[in-house]
C-alpha positions in Angstrom: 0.0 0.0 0.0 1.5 4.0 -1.2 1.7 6.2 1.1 -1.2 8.1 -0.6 -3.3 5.3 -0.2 -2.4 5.0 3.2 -3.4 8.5 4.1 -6.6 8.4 2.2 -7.3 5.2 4.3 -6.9 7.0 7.3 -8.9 10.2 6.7 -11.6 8.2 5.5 -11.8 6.2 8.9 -10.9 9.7 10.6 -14.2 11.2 9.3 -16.4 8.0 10.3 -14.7 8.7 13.9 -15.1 12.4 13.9 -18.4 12.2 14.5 -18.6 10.5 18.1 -16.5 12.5 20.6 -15.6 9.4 22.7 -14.4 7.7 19.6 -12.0 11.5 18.5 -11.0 11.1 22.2 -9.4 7.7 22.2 -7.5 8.5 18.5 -6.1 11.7 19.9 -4.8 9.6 23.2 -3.4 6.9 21.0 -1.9 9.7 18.1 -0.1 11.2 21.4 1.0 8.4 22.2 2.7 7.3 18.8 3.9 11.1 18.3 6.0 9.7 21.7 7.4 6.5 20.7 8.9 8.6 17.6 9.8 11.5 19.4 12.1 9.2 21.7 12.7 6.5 19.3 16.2 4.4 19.7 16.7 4.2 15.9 20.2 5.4 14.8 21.0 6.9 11.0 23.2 4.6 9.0 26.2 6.8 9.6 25.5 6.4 13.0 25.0 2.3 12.6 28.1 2.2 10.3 30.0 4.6 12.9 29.2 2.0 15.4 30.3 -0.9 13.5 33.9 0.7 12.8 34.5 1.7 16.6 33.3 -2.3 17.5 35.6 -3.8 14.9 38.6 -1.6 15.8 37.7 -3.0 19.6 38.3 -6.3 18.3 41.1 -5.9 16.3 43.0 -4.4 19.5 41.8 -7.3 21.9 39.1 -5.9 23.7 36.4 -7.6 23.8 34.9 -10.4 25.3 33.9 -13.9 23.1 30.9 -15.7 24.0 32.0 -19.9 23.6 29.7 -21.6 21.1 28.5 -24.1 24.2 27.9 -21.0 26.7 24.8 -19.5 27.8 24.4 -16.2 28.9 24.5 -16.9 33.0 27.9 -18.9 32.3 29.5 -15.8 29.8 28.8 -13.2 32.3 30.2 -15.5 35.7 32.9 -15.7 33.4 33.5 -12.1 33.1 33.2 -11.8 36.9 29.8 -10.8 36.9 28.2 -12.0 40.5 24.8 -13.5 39.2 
């Protein structure tokens, strides 16, 4: 589905809902809401992502980090480390 059609589908639904006030109420709550989760989204830009990748790879190539064994699970990794769980 386009983007157009997308926003036709909502403002068609929008003007079934505009007309009971209990119904505008709960999509303005729940628009907040989503405005939110964008507003303090986690996502990074993919210079960011790639920026993140280069400093991680340069970390390994100097020795430090930490390899999780193929038969380890997360409790044993982290005891491990020295990590009191």
């Amino acid at each position: 589905m386009t983007t157009i059609q997308l926003n036709a589908e909502v403002l068609r639904n929008l003007s079934v809902v505009a007309e009971d006030e209990n119904l505008l109420k709960r999509v303005a709550k729940y628009l907040r809401k989503l405005v939110a989760e964008k507003e303090n989204s986690t996502q990074m830009t993919k210079e960011e992502f790639y920026a993140k990748l280069e400093r991680g790879e340069r970390a390994y190539e100097q020795g430090e980090c930490h390899e999780m064994l193929p038969d380890e699970n997360l409790t044993t990794y982290l005891k491990r480390l020295g990590y009191d769980i």
